[in-house]
Kinemage of the C-alpha trace (Angstrom):
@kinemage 1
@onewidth
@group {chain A} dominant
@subgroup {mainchain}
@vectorlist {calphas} color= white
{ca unk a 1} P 177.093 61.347 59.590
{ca unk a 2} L 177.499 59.579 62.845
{ca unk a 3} L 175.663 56.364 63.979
{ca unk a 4} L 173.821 58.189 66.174
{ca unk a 5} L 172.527 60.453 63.642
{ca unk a 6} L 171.969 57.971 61.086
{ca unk a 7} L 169.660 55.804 63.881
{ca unk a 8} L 167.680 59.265 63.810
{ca unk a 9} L 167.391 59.796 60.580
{ca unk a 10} L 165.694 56.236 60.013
{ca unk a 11} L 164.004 56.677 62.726
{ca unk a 12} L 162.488 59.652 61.418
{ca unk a 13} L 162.027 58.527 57.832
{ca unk a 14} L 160.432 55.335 59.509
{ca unk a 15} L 158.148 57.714 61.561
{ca unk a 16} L 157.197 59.595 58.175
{ca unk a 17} L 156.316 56.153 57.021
{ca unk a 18} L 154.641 54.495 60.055
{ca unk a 19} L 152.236 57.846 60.048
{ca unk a 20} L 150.566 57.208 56.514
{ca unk a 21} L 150.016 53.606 57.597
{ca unk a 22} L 148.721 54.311 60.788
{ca unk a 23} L 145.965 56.951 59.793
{ca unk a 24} L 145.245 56.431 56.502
{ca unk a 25} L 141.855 57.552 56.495
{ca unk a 26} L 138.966 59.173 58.355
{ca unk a 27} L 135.558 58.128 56.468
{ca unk a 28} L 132.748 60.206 57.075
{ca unk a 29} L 128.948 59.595 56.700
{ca unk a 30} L 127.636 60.111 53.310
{ca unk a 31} L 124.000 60.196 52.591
{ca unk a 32} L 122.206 63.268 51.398
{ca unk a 33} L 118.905 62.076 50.517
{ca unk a 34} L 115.723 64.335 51.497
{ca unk a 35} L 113.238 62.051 52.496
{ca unk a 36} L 112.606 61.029 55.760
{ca unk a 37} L 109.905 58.462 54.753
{ca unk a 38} L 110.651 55.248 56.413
{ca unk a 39} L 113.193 56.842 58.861
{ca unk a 40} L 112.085 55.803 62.994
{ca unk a 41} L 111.224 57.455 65.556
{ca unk a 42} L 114.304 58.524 67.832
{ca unk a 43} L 115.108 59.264 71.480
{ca unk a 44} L 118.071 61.530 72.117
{ca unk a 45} L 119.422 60.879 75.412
{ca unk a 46} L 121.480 63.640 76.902
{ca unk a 47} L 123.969 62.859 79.955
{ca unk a 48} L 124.671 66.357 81.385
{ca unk a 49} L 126.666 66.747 85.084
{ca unk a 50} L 127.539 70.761 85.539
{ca unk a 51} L 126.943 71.382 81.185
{ca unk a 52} L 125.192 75.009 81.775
{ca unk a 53} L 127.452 76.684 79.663
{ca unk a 54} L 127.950 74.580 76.918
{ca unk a 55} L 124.102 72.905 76.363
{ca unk a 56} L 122.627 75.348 74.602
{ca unk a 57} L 124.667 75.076 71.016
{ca unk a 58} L 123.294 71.509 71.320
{ca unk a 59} L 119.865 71.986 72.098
{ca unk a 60} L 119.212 75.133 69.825
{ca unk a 61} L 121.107 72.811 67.087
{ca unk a 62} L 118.552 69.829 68.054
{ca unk a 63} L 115.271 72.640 67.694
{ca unk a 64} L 116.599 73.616 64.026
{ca unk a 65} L 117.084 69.937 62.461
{ca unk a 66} L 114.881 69.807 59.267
{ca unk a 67} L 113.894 65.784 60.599
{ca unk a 68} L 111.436 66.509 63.737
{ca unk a 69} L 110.684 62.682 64.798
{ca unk a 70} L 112.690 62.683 67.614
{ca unk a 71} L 112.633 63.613 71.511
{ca unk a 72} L 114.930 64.718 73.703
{ca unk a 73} L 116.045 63.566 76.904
{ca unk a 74} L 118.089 65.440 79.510
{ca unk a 75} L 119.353 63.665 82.018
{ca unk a 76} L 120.359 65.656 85.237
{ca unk a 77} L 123.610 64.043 86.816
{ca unk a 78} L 122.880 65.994 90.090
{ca unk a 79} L 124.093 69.175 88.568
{ca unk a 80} L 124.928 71.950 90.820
{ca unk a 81} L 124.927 74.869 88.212
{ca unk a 82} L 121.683 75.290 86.182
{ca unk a 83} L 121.707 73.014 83.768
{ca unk a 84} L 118.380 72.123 84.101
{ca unk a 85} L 116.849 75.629 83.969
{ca unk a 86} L 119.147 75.692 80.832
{ca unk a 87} L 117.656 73.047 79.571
{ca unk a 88} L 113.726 73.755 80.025
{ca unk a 89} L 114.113 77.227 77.966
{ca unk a 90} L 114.261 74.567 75.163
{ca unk a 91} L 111.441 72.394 76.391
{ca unk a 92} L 113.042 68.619 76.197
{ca unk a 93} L 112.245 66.222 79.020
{ca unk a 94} L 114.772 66.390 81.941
{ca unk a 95} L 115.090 63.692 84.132
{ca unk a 96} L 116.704 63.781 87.080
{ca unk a 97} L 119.618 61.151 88.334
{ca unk a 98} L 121.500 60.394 91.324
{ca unk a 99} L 124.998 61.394 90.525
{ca unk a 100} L 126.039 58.067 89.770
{ca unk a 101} L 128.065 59.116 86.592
{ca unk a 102} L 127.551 59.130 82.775
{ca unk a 103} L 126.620 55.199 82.737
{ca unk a 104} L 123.805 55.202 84.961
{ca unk a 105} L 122.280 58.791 83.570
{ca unk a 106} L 122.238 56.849 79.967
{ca unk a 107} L 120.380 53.908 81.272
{ca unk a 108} L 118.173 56.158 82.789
{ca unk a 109} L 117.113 57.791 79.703
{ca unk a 110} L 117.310 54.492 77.632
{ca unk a 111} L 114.591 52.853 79.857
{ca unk a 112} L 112.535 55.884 79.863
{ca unk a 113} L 113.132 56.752 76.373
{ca unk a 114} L 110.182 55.978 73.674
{ca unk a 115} L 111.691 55.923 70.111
{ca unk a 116} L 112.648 52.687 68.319
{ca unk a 117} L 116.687 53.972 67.989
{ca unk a 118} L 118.822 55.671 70.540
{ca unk a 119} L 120.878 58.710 70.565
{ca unk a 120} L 123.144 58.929 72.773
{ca unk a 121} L 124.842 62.887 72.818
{ca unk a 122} L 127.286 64.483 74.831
{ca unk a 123} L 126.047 68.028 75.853
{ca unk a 124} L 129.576 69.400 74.550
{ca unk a 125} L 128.511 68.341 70.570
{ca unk a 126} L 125.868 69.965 68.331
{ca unk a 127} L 124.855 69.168 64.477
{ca unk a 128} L 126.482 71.384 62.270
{ca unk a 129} L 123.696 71.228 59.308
{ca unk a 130} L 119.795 71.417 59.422
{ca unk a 131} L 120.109 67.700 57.897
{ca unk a 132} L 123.031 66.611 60.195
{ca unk a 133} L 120.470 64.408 62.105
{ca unk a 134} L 118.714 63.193 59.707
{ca unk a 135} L 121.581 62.398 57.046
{ca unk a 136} L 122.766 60.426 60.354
{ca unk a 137} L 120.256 58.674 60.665
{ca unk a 138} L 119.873 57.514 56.766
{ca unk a 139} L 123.457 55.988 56.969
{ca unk a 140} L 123.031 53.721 59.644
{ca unk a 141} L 119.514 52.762 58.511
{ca unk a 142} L 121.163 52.268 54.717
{ca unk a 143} L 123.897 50.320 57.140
{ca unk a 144} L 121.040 47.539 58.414
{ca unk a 145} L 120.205 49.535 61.490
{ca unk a 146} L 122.340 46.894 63.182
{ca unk a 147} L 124.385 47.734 66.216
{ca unk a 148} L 126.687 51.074 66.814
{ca unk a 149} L 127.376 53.801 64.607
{ca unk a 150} L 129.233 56.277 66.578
{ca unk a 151} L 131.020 59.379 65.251
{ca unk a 152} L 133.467 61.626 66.274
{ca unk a 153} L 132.780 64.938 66.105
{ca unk a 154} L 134.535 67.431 64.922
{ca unk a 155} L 136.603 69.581 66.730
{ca unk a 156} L 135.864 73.305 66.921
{ca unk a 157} L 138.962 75.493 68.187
{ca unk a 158} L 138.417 79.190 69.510
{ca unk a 159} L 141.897 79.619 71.883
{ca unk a 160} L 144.915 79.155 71.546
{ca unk a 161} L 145.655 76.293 74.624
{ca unk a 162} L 143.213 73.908 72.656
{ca unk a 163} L 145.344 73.131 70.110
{ca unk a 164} L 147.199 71.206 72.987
{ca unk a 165} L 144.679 68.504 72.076
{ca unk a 166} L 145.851 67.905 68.783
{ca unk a 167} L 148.088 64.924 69.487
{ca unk a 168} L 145.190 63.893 71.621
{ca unk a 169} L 142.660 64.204 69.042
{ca unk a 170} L 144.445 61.959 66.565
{ca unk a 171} L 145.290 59.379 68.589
{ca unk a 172} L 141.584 59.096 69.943
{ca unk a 173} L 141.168 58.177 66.154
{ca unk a 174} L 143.833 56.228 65.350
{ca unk a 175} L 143.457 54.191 68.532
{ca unk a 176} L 140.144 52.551 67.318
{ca unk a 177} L 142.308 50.447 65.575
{ca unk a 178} L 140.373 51.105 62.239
{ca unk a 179} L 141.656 53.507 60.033
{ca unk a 180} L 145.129 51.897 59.316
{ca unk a 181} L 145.774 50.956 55.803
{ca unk a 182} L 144.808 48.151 56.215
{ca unk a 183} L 141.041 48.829 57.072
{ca unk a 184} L 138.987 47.073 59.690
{ca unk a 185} L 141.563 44.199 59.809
{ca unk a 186} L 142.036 44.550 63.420
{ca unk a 187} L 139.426 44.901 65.877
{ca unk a 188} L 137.677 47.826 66.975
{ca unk a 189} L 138.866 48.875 70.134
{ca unk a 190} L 134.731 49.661 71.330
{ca unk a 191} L 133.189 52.587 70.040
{ca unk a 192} L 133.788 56.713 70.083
{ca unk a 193} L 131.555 58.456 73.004
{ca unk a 194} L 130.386 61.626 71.739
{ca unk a 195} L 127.481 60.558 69.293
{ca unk a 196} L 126.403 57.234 69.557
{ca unk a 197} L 123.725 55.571 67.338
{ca unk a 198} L 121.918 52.079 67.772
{ca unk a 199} L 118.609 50.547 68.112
{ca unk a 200} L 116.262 50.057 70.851
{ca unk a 201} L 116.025 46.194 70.816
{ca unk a 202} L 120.574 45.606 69.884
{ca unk a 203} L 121.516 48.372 73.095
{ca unk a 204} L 119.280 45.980 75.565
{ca unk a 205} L 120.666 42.635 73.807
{ca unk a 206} L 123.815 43.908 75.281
{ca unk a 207} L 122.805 44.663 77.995
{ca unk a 208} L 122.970 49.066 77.417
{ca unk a 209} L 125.001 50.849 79.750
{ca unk a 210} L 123.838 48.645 82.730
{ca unk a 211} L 126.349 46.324 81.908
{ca unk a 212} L 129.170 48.662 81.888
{ca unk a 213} L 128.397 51.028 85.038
{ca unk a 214} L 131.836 51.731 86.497
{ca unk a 215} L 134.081 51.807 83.422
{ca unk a 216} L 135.825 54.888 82.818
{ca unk a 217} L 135.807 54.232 79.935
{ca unk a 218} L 132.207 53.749 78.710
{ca unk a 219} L 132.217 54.505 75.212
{ca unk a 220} L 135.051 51.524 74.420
{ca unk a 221} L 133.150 49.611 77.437
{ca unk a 222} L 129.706 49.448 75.500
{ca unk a 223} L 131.144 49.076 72.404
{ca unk a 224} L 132.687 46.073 73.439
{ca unk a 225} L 129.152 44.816 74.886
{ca unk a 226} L 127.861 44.466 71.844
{ca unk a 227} L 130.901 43.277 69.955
{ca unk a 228} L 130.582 40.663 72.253
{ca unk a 229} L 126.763 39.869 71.106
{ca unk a 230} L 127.908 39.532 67.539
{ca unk a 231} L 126.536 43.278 66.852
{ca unk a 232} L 128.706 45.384 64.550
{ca unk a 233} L 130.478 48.779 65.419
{ca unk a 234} L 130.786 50.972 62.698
{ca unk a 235} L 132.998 54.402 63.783
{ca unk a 236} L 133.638 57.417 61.412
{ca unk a 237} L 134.905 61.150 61.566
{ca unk a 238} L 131.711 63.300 61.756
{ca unk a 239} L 133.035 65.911 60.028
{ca unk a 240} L 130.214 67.993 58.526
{ca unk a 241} L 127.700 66.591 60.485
{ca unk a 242} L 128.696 67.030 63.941
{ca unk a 243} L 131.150 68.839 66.292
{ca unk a 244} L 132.037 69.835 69.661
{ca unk a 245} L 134.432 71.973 71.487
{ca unk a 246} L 136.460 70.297 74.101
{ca unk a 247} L 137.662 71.539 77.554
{ca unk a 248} L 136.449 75.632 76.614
{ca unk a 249} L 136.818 76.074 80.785
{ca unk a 250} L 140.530 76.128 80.581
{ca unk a 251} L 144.070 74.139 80.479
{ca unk a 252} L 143.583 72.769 83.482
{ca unk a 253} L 139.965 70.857 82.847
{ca unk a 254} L 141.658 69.856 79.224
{ca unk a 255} L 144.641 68.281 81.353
{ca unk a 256} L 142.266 66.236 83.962
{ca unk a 257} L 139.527 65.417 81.108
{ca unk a 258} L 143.080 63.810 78.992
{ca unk a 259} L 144.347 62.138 82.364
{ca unk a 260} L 141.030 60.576 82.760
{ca unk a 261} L 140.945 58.643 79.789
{ca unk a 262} L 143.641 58.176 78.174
{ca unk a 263} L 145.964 55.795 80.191
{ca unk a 264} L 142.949 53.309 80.641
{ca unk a 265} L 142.201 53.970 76.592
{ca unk a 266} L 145.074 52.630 75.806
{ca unk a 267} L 144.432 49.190 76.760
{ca unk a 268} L 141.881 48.634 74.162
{ca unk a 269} L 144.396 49.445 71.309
{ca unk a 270} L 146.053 46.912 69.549
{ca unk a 271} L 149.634 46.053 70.318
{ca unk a 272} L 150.637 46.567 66.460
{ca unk a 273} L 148.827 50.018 65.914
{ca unk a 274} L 150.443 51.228 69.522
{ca unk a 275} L 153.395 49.977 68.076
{ca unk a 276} L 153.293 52.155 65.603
{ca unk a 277} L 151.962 55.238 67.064
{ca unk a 278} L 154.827 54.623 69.585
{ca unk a 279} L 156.920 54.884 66.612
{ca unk a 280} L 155.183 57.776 64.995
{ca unk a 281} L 155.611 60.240 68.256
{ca unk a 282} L 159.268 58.888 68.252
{ca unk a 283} L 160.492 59.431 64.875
{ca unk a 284} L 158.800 62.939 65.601
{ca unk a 285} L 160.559 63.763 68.571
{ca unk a 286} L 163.822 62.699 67.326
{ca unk a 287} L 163.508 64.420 64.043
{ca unk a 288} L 163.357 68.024 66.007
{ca unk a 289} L 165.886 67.319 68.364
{ca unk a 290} L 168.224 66.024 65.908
{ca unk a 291} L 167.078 69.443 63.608
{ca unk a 292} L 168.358 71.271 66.981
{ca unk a 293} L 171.534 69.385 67.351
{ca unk a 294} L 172.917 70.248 63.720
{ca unk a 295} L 172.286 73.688 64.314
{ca unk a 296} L 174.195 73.667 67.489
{ca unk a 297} L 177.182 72.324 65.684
{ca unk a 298} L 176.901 73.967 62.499
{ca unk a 299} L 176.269 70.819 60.542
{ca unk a 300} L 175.027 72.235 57.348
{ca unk a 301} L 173.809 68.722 56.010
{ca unk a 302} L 172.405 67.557 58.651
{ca unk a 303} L 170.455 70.813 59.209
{ca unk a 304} L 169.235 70.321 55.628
{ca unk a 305} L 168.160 66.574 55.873
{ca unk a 306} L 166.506 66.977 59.429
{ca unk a 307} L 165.145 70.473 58.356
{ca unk a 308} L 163.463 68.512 55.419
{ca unk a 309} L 162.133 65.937 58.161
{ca unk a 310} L 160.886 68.730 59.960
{ca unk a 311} L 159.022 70.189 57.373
{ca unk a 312} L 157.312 66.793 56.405
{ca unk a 313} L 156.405 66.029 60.259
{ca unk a 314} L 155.078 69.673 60.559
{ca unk a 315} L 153.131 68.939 57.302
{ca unk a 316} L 152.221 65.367 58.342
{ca unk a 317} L 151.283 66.206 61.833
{ca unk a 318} L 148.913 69.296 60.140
{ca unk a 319} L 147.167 67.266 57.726
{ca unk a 320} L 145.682 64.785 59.956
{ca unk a 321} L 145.002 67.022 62.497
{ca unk a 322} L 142.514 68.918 60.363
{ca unk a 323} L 140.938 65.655 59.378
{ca unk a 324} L 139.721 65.762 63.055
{ca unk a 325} L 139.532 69.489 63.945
{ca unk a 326} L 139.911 73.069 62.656
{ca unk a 327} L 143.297 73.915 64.296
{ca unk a 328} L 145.487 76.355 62.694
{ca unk a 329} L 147.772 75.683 60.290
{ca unk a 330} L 150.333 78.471 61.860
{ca unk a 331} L 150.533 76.212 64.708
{ca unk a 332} L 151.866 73.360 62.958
{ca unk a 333} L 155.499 74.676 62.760
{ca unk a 334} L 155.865 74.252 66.546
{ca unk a 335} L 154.752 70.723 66.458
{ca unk a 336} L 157.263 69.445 69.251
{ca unk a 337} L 155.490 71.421 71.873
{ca unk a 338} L 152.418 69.134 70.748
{ca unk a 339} L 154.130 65.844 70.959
{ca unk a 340} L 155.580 66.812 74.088
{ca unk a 341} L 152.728 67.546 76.009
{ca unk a 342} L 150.708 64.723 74.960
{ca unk a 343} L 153.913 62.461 76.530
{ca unk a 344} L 154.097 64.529 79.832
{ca unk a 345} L 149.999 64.058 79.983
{ca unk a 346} L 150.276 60.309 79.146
{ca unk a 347} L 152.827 59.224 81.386
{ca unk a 348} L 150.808 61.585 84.120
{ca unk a 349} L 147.972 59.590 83.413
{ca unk a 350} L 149.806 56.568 83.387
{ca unk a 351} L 151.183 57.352 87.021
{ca unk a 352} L 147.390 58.221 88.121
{ca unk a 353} L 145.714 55.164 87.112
{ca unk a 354} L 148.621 52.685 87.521
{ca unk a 355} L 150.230 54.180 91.141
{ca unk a 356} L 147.471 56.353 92.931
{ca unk a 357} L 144.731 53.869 91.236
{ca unk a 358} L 142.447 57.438 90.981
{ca unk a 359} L 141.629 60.322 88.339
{ca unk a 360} L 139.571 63.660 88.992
{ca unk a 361} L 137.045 64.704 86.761
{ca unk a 362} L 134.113 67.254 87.290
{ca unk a 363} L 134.505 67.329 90.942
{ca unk a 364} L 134.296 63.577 91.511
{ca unk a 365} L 137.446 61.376 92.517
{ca unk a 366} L 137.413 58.092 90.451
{ca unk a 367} L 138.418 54.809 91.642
{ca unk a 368} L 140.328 52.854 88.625
């Protein structure tokens, strides 16, 4: 073999490597006790800008959890579809706000809101059990009911462009910071979006989504607000509790919801577990194009030991993508295409928040 070719083998192997380390594990929630003695009232705030067709899984998921001491609370981001007519089939309290963005809709409901915790949901997610909410709920109060628990849901796939989220998908996890090997060593990075859990009296210590109006980035913003007050943030897969599917209007909404975040979420990652993601998405790249190379010039043992690399990237890349959502496993084999796109999207981003200073989402242009 040639240097060049031995560089890419160890930078594959290394990838391999760097992959385990990197996601290691995806905890969920587990409680699965049925008593609801003891267990607060909760308000279930709802932030919903243009959500009429995707609401209803959420609300009719609400309307069939087994644990009924809740409310619910829409709150209207000057929609222009009818989300709010959407909304009142299923009777929950709709509030209306001034268009202000995700932020200020979530204060809204938080200072209107009754119940002793908070809910935050996105309209996109909905409980996938009658005891989703309620086995939720359990956890964090068996956790000290003390500041975030915030979950990822899970993600449901139904066409065939969504699985250009995979790459996406894992590194939303992985970039928490907290699911390396080594555990909650590093700093959480501020909390997952989604589904977020906390109590009344913690979410006004720090000051609630007041405090953070403005970031882009809201779920690592208020996660970081009350990290700052001392308050912990607990974040888990929430696989088997809850899901959501994301970006169901098309490839072009999934490519300006990923532009949105990403370049700016990559701040709050630590410079080690970048380091090695970097090095994962490397190792993976250069594994296939290597595989390609051989077979251009007929190099039977290099086609075997890429081939092999191939095979364990394909298998890698597959088994942590269904930790965080039911893609398909005969999409795995063309896991290049994956890794690709998530590098065109990320350096897009990157050029969008960095250059031009803006990103588009749901109509609005956003200053960053």
């Amino acid at each position: 073999m040639t240097a060049s070719e031995v560089i890419n083998l160890i930078l594959g192997v290394l990838g391999v490597i760097i992959g385990m380390i990197v996601f290691w594990s995806l905890p969920v929630p587990r409680f699965t006790s049925k008593h609801t003695a003891g267990l607060p009232f909760v308000s279930i705030i709802i932030p919903a800008r243009n959500e009429e067709g995707r609401i209803s899984p959420l609300l009719q998921s609400l309307q069939e959890q087994r644990y009924k001491g809740f409310e619910i609370l829409l709150v209207d981001d000057d929609s222009s579809d009818r989300t709010v007519e959407v909304a009142e089939r299923y009777f929950v309290t709709v509030l209306h706000n001034n268009g202000a963005g995700k932020s200020s809709a979530c204060w809204r409901g938080a200072k209107e809101a009754k119940g002793e915790w908070l809910l935050f949901l996105d309209a996109d997610t909905r409980f996938t059990s009658v005891d989703g909410l309620r086995n939720l709920l359990h956890y964090y109060q068996g956790k000290g009911a003390r500041g975030i628990l915030a979950l990822q849901p899970y993600h449901t796939v139904e066409r065939v462009y969504e699985h250009l989220s995979i790459i996406f998908n894992i590194i939303v996890v992985v970039g928490m910071n907290l699911f390396t090997v080594w555990g909650s060593r590093f700093k959480a990075a501020g909390s997952f979006g989604p589904c977020i859990l906390c109590n009344r009296d913690d979410y006004f210590l720090s000051g609630g989504h007041e405090k953070i109006e403005g970031a882009i980035m809201d779920d690592l913003a208020l996660g970081e607000a009350f990290l700052d007050q001392n308050l912990p943030v607990r974040c888990l897969g929430g696989r088997g509790i809850i899901s959501f599917r994301m970006y169901p209007e098309g490839v072009g909404s999934l490519i300006e919801g990923w532009c949105k975040s990403f370049a700016v979420g990559s701040k709050s990652t630590h410079p080690i577990v970048m380091l090695m993601v970097i090095l994962w998405i490397t190792g993976s790249l250069t594994s296939a194009f290597s595989l390609i190379s051989s077979m251009i010039e007929g190099s039977t043992a290099a086609m075997i030991v890429y081939g092999v690399l191939y095979i364990l990237y394909s298998v890698q890349t597959a088994w942590f993508a269904r930790r965080v959502g039911d893609f398909r496993w005969g999409y795995f084999p063309f896991y290049p295409l994956f890794f690709l796109f998530f590098a065109v999207i990320f350096f897009y981003s990157f050029v969008r928040v960095n250059v031009f200073h803006s990103v588009k989402w749901k109509g609005r242009k956003i200053k960053v």
